[in-house]
N, CA, C and O atoms as a Maestro MAE file, in Angstrom:
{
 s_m_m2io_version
 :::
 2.0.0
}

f_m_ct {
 s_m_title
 :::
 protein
 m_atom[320] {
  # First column is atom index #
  i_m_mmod_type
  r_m_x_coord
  r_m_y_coord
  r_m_z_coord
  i_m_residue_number
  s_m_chain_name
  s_m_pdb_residue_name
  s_m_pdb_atom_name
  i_m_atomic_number
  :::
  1 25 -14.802 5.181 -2.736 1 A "UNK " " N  " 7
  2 3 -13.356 5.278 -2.837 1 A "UNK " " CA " 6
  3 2 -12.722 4.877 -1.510 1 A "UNK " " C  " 6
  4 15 -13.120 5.263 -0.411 1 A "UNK " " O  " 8
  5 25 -11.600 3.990 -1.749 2 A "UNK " " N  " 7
  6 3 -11.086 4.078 -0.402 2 A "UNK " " CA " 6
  7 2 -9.757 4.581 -0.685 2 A "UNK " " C  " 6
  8 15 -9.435 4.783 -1.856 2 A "UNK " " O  " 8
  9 25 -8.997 4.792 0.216 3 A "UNK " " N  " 7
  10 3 -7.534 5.654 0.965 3 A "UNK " " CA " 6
  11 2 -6.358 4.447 0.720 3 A "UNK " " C  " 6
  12 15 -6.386 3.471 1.470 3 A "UNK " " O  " 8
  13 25 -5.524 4.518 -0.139 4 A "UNK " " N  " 7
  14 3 -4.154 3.880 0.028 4 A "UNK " " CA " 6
  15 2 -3.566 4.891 1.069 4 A "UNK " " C  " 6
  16 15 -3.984 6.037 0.906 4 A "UNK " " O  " 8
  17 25 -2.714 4.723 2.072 5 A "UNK " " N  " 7
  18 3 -1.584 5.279 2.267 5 A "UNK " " CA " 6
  19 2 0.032 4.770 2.238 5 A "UNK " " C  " 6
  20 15 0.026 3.578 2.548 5 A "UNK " " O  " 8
  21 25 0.993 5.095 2.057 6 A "UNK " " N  " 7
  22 3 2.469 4.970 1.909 6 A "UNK " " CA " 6
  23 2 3.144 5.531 2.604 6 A "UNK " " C  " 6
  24 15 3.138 6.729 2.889 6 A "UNK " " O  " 8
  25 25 4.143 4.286 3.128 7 A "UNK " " N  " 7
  26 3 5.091 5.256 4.063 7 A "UNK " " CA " 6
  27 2 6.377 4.739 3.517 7 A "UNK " " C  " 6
  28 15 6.596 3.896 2.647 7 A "UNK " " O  " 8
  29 25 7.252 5.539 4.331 8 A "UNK " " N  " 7
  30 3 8.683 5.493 4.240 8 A "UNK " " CA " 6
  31 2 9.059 5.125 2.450 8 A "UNK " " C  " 6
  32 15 8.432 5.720 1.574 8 A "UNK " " O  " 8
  33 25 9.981 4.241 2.153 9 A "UNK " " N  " 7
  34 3 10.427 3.735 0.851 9 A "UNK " " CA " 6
  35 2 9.187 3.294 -0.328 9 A "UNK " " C  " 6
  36 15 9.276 3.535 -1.532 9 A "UNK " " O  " 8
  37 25 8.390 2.812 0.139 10 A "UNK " " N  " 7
  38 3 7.138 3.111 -0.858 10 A "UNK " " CA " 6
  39 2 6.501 4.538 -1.319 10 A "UNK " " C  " 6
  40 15 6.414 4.844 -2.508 10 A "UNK " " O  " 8
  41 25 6.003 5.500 -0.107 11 A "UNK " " N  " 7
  42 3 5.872 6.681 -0.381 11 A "UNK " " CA " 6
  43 2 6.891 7.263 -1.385 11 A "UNK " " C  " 6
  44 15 6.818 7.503 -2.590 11 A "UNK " " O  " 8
  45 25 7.774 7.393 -0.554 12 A "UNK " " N  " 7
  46 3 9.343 7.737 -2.342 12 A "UNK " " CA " 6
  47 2 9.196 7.468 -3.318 12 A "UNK " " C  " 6
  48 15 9.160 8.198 -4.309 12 A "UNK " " O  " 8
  49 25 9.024 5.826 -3.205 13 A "UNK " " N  " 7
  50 3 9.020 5.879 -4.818 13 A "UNK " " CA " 6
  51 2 7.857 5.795 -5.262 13 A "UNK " " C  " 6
  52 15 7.982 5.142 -6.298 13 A "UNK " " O  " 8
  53 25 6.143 6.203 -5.044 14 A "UNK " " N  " 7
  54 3 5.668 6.692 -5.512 14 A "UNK " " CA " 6
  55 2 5.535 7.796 -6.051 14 A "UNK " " C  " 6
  56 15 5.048 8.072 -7.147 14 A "UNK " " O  " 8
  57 25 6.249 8.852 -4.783 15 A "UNK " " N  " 7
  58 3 5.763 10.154 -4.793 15 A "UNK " " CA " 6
  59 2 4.802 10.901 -4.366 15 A "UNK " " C  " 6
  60 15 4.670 12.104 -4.592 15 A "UNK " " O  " 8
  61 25 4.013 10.125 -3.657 16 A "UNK " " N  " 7
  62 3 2.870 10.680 -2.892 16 A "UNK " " CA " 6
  63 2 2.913 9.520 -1.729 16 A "UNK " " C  " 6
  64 15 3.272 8.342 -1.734 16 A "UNK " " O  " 8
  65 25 2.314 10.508 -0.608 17 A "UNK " " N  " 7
  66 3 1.952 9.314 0.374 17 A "UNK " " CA " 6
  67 2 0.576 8.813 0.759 17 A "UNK " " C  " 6
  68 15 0.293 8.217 1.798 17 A "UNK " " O  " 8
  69 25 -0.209 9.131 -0.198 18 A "UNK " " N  " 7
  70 3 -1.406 8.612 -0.241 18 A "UNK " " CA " 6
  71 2 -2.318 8.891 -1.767 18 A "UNK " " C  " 6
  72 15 -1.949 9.741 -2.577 18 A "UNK " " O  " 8
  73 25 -3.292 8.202 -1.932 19 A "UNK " " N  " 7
  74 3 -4.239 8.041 -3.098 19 A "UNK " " CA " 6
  75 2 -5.785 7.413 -2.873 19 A "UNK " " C  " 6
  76 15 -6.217 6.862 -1.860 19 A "UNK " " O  " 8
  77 25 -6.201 7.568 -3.634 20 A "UNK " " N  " 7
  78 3 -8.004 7.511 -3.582 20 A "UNK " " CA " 6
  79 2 -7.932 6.068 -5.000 20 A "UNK " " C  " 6
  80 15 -7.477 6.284 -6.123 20 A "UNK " " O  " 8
  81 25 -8.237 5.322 -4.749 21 A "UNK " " N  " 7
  82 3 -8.935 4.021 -5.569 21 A "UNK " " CA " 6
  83 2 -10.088 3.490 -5.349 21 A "UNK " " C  " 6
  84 15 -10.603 3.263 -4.255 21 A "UNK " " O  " 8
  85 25 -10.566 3.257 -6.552 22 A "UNK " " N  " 7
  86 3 -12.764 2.338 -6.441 22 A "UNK " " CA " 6
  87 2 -11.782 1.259 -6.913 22 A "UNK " " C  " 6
  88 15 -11.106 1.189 -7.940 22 A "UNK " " O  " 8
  89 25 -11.906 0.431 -5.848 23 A "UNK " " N  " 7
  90 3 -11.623 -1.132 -6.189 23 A "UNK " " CA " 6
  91 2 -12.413 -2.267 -4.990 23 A "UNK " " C  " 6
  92 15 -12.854 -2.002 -3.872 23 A "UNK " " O  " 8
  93 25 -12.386 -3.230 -5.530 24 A "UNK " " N  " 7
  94 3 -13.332 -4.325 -4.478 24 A "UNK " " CA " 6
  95 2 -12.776 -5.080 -3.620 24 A "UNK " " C  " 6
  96 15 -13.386 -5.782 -2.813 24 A "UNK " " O  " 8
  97 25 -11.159 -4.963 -3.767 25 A "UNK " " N  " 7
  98 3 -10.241 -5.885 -3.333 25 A "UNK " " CA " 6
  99 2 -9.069 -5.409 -2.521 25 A "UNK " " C  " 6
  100 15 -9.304 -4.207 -2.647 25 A "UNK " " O  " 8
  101 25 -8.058 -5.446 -1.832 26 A "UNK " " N  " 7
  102 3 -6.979 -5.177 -1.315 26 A "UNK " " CA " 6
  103 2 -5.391 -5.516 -2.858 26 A "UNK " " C  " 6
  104 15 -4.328 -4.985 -3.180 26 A "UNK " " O  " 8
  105 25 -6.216 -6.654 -3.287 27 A "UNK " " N  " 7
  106 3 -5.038 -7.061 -3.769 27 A "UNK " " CA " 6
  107 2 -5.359 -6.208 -5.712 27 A "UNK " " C  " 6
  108 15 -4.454 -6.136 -6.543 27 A "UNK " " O  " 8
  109 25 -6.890 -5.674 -5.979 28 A "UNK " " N  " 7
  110 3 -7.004 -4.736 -6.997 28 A "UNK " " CA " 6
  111 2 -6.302 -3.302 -6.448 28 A "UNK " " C  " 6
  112 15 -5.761 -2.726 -7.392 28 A "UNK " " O  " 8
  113 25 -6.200 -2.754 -5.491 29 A "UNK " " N  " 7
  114 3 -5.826 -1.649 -5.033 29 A "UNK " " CA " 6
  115 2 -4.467 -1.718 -5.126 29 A "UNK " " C  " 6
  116 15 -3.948 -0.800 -5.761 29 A "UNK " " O  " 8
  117 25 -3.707 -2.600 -4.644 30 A "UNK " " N  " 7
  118 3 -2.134 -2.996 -4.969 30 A "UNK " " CA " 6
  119 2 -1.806 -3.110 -6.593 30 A "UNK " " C  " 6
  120 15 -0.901 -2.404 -7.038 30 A "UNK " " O  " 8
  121 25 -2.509 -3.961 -7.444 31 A "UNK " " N  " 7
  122 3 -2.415 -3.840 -8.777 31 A "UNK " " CA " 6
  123 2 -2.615 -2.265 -9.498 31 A "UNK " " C  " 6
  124 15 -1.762 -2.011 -10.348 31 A "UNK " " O  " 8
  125 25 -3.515 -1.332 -9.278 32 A "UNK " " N  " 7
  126 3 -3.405 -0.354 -9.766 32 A "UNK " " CA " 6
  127 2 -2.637 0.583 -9.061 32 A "UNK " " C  " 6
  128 15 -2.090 1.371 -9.832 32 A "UNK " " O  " 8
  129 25 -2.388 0.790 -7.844 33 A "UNK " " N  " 7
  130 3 -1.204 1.438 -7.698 33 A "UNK " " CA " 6
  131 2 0.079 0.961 -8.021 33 A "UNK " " C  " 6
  132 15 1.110 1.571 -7.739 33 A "UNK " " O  " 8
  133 25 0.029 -0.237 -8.671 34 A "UNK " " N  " 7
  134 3 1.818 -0.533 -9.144 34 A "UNK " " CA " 6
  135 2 1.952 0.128 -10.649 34 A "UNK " " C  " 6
  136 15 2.944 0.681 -11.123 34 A "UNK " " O  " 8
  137 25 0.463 -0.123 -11.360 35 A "UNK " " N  " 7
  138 3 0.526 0.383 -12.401 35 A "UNK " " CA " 6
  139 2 0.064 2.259 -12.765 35 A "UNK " " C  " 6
  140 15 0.131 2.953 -13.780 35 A "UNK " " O  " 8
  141 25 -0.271 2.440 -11.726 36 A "UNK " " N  " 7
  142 3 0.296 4.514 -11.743 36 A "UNK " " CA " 6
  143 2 1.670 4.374 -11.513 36 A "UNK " " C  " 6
  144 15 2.374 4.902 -12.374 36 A "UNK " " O  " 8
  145 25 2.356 3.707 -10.427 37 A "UNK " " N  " 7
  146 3 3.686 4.074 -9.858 37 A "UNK " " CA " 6
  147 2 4.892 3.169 -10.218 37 A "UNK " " C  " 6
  148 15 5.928 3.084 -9.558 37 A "UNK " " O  " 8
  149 25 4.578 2.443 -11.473 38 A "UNK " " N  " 7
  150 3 5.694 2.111 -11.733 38 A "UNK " " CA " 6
  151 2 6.453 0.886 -11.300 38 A "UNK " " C  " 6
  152 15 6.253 0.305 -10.233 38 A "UNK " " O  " 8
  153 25 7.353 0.531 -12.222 39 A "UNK " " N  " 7
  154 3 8.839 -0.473 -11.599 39 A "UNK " " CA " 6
  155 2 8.917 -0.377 -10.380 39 A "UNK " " C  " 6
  156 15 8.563 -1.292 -9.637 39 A "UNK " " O  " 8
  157 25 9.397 0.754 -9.956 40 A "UNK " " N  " 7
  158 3 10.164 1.530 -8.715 40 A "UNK " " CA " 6
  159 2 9.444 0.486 -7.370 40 A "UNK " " C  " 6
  160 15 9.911 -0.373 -6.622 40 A "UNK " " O  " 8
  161 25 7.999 1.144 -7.576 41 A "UNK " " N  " 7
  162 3 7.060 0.810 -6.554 41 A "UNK " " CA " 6
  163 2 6.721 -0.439 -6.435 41 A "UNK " " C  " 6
  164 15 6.345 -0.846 -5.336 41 A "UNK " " O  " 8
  165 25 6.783 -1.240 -7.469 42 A "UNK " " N  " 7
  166 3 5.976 -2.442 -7.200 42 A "UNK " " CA " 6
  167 2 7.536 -3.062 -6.717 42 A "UNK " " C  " 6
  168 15 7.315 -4.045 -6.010 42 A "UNK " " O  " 8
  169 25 8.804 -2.861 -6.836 43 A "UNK " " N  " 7
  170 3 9.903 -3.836 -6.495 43 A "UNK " " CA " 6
  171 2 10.021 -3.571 -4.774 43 A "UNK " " C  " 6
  172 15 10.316 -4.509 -4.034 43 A "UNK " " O  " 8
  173 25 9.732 -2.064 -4.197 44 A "UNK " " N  " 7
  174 3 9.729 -2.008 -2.643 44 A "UNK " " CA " 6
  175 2 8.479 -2.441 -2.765 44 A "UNK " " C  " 6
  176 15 8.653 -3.321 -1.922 44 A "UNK " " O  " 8
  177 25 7.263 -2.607 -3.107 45 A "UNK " " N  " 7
  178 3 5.792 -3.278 -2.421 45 A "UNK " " CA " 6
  179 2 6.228 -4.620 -2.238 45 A "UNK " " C  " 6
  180 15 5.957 -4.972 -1.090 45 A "UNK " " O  " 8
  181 25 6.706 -5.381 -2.794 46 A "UNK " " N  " 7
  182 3 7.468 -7.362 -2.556 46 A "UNK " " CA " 6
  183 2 7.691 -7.561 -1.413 46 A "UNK " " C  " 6
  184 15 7.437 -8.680 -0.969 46 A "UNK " " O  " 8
  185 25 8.179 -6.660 -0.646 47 A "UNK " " N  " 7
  186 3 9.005 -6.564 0.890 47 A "UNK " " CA " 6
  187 2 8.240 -5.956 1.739 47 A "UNK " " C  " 6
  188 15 8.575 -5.850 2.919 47 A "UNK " " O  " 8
  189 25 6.815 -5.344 1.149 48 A "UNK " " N  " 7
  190 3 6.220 -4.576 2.452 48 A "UNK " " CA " 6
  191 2 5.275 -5.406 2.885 48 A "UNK " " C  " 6
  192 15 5.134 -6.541 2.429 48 A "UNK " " O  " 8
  193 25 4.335 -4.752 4.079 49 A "UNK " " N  " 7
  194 3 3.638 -5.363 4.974 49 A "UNK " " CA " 6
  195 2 1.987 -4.757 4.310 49 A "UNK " " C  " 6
  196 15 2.022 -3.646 3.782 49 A "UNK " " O  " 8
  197 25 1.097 -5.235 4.339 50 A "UNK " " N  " 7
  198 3 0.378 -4.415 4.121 50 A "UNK " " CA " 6
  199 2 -0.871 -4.863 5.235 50 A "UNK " " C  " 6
  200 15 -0.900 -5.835 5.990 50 A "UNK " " O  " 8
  201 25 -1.952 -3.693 5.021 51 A "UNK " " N  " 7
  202 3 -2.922 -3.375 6.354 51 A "UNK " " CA " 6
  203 2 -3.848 -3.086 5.854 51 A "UNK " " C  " 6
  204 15 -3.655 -2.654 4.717 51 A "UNK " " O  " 8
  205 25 -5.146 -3.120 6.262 52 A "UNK " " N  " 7
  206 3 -6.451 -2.979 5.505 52 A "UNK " " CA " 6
  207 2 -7.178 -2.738 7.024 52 A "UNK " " C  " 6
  208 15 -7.432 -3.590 7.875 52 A "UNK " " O  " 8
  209 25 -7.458 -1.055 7.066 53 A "UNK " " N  " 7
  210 3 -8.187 -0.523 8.513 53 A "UNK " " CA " 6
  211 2 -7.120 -0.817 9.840 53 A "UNK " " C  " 6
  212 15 -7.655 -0.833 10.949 53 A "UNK " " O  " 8
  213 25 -6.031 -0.987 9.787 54 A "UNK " " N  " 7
  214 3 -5.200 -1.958 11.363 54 A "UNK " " CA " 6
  215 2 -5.131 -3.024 11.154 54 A "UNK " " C  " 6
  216 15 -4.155 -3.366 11.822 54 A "UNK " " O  " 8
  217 25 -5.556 -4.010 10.582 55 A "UNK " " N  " 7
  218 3 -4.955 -5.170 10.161 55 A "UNK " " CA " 6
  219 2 -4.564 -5.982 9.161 55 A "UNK " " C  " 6
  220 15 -5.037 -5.913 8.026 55 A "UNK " " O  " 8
  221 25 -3.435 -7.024 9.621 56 A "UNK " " N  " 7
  222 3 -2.955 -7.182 8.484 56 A "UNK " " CA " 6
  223 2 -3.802 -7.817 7.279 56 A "UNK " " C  " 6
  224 15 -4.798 -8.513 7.477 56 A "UNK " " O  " 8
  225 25 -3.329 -7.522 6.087 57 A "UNK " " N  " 7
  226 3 -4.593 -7.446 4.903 57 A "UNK " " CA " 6
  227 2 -4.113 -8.874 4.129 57 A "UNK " " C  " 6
  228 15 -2.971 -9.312 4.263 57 A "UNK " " O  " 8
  229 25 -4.843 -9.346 3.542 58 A "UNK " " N  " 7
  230 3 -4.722 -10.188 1.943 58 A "UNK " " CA " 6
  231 2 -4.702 -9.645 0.624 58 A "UNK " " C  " 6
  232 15 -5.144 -8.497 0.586 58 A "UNK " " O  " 8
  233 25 -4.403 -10.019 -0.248 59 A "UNK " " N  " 7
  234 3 -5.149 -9.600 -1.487 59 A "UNK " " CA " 6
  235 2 -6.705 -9.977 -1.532 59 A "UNK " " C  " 6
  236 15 -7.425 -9.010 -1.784 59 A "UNK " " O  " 8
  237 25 -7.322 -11.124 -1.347 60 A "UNK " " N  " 7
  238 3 -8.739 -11.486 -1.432 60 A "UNK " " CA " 6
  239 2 -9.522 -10.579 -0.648 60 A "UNK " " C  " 6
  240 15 -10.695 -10.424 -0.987 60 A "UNK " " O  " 8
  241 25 -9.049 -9.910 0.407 61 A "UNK " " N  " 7
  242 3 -10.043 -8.837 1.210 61 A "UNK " " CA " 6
  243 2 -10.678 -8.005 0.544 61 A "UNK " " C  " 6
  244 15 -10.206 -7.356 -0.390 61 A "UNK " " O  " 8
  245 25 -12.197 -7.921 1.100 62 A "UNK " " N  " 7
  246 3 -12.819 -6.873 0.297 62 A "UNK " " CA " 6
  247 2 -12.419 -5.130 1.398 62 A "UNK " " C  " 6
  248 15 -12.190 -4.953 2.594 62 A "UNK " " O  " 8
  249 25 -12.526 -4.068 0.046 63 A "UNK " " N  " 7
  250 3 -12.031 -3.213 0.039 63 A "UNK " " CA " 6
  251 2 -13.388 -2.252 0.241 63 A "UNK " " C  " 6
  252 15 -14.010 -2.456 -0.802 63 A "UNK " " O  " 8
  253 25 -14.207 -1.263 1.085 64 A "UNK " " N  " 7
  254 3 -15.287 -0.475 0.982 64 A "UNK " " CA " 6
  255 2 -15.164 0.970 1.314 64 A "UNK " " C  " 6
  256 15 -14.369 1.288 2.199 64 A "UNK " " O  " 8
  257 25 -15.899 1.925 0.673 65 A "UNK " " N  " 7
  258 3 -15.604 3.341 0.186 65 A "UNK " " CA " 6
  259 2 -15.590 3.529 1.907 65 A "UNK " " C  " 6
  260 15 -16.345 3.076 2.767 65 A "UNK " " O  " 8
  261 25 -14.366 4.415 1.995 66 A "UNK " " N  " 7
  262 3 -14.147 4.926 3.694 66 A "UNK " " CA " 6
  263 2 -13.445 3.867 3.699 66 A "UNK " " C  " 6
  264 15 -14.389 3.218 4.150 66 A "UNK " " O  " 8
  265 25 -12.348 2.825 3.571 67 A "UNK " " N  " 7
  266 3 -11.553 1.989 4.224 67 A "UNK " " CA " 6
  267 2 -10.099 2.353 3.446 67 A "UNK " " C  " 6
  268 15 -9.884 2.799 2.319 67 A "UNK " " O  " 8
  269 25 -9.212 1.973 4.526 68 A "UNK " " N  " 7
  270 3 -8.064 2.471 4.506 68 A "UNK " " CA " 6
  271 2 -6.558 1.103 4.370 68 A "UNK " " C  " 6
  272 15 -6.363 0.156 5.132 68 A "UNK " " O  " 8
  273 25 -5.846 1.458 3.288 69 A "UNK " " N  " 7
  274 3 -4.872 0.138 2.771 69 A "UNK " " CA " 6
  275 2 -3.664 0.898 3.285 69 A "UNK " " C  " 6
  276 15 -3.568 2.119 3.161 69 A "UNK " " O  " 8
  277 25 -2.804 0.187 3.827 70 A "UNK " " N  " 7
  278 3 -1.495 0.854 4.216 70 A "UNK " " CA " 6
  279 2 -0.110 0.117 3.813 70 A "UNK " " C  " 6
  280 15 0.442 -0.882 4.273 70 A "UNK " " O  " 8
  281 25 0.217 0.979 2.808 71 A "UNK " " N  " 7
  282 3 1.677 0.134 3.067 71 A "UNK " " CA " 6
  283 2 2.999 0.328 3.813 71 A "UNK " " C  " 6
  284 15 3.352 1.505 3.890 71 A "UNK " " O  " 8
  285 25 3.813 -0.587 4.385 72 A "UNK " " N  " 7
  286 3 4.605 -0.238 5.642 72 A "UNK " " CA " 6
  287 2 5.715 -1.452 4.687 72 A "UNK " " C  " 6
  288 15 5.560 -2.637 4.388 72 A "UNK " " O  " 8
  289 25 6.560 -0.698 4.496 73 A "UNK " " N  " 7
  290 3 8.056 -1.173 4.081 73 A "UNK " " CA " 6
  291 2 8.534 -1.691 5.797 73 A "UNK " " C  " 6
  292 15 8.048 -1.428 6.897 73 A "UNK " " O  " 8
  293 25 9.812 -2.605 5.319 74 A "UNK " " N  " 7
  294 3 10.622 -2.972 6.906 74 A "UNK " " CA " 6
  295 2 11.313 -1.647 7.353 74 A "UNK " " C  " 6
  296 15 11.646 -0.630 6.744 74 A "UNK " " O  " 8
  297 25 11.401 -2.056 8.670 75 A "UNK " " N  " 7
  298 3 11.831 -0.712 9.550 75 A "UNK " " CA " 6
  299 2 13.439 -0.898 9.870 75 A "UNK " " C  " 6
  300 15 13.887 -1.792 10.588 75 A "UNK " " O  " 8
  301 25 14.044 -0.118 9.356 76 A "UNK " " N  " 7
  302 3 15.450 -0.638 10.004 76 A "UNK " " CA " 6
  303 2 16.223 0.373 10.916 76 A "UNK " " C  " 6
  304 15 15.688 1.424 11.268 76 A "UNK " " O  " 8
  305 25 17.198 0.111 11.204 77 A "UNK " " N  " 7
  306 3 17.721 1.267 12.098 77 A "UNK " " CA " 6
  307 2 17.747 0.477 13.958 77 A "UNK " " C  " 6
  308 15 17.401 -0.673 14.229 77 A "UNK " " O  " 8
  309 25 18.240 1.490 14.910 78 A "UNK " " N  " 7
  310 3 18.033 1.168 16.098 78 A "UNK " " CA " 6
  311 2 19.168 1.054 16.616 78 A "UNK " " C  " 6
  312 15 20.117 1.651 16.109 78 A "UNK " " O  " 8
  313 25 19.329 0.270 17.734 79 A "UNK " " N  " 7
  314 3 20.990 0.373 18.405 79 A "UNK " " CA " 6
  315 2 20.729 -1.328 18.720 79 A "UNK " " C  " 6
  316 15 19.741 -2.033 18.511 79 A "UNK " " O  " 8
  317 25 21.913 -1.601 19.243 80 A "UNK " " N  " 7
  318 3 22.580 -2.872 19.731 80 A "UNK " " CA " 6
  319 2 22.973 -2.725 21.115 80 A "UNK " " C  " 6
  320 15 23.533 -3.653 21.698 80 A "UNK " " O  " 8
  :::
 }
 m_bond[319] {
  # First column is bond index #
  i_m_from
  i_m_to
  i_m_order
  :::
  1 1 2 1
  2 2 3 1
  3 3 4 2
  4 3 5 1
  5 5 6 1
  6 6 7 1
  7 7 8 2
  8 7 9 1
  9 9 10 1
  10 10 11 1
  11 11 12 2
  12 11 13 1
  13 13 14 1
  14 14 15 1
  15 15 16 2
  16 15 17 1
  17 17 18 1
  18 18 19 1
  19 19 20 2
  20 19 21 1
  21 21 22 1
  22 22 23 1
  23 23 24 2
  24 23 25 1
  25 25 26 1
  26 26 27 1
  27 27 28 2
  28 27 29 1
  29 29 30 1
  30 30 31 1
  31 31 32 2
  32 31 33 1
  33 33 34 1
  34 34 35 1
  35 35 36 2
  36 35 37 1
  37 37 38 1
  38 38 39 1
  39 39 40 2
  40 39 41 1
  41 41 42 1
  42 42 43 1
  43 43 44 2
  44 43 45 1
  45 45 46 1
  46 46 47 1
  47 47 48 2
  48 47 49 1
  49 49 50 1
  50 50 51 1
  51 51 52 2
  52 51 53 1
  53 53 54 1
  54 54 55 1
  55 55 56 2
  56 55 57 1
  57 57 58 1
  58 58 59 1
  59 59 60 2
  60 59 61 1
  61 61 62 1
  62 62 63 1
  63 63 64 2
  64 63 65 1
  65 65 66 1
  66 66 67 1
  67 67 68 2
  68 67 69 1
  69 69 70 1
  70 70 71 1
  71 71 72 2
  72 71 73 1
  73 73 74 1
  74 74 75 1
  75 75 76 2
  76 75 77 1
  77 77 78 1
  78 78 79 1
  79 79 80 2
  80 79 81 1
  81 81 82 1
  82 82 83 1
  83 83 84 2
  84 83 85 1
  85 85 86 1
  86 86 87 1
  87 87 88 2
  88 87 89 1
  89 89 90 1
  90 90 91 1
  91 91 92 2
  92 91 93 1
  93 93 94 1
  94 94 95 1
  95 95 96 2
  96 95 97 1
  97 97 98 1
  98 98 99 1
  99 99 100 2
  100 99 101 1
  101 101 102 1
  102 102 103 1
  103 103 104 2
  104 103 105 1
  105 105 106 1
  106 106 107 1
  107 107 108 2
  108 107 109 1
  109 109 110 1
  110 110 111 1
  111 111 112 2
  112 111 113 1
  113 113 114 1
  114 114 115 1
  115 115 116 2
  116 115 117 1
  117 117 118 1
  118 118 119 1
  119 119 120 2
  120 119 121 1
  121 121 122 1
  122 122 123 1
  123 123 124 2
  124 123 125 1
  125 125 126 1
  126 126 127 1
  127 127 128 2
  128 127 129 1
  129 129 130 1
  130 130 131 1
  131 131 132 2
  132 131 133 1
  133 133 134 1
  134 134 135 1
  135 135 136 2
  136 135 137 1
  137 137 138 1
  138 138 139 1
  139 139 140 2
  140 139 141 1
  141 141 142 1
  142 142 143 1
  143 143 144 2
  144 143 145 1
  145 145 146 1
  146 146 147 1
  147 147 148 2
  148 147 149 1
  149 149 150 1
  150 150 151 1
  151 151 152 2
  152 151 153 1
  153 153 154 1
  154 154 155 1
  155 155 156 2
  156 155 157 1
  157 157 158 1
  158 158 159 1
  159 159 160 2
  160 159 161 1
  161 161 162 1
  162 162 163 1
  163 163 164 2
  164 163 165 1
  165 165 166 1
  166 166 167 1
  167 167 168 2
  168 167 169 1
  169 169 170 1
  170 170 171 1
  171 171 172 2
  172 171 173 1
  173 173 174 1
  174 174 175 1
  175 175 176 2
  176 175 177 1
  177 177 178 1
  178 178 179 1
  179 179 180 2
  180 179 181 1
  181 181 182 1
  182 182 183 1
  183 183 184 2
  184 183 185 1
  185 185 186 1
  186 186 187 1
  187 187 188 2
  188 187 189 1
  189 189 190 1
  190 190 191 1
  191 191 192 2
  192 191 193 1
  193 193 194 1
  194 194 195 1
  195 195 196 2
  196 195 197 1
  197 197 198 1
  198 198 199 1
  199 199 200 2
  200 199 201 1
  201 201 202 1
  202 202 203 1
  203 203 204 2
  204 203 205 1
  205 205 206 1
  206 206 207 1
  207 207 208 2
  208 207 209 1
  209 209 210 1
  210 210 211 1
  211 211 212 2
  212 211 213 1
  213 213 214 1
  214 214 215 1
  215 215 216 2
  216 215 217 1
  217 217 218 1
  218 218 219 1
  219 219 220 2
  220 219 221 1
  221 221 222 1
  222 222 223 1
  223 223 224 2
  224 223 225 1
  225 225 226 1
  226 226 227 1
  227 227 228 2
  228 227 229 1
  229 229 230 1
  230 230 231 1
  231 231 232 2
  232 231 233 1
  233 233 234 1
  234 234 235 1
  235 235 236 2
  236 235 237 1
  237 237 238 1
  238 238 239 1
  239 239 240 2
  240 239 241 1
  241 241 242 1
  242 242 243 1
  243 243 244 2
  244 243 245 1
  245 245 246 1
  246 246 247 1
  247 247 248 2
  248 247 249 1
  249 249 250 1
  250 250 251 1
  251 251 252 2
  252 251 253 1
  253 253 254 1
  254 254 255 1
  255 255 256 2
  256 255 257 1
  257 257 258 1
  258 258 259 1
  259 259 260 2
  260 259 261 1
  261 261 262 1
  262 262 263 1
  263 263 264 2
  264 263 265 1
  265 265 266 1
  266 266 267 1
  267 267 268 2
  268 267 269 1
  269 269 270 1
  270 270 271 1
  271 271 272 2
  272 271 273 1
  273 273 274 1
  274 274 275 1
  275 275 276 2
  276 275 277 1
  277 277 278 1
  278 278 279 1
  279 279 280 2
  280 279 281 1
  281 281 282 1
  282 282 283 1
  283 283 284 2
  284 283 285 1
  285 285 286 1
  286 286 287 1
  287 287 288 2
  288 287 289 1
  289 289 290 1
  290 290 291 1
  291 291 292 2
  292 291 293 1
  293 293 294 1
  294 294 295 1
  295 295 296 2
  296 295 297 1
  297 297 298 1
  298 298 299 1
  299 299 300 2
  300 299 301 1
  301 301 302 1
  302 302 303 1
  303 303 304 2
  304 303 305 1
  305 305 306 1
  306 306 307 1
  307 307 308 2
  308 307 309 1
  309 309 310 1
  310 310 311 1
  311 311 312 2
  312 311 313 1
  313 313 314 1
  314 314 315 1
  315 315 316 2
  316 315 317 1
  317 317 318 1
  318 318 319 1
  319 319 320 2
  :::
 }
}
């Protein structure tokens, strides 16, 4: 199994900020978490960044039990 985690606007609209998936891929792990979490989730996943262990990921990446997928929506906010 490996570790999705979710932050900010993805976490929301999942509802959890993390999950356990057996998948072989980065981009199978994205497909079944759109399909637990819905519309909601897969329309903020379009815009996020995603990470596989610290770096940035593909869908074609392979995925192994103990590895960690992250999704990171854009960051906004700050001063001028």
């Amino acid at each position: 199994m490996a570790t999705l985690r979710l932050f900010a606007a993805a976490r929301e609209a999942a509802g959890t900020g993390h999950a356990e998936f057996d998948v072989a891929t980065v981009g199978e792990m994205l497909e079944q978490a759109e399909a637990a979490y819905g519309p909601g989730f897969r329309a903020v996943l379009q815009n996020c960044r995603v990470w596989l262990n610290g770096d940035p990921a593909e869908p074609h990446m392979a995925v192994r039990t103990g590895d960690e997928v992250a999704v990171l929506p854009p960051v906004s906010g700050g001063s001028t």
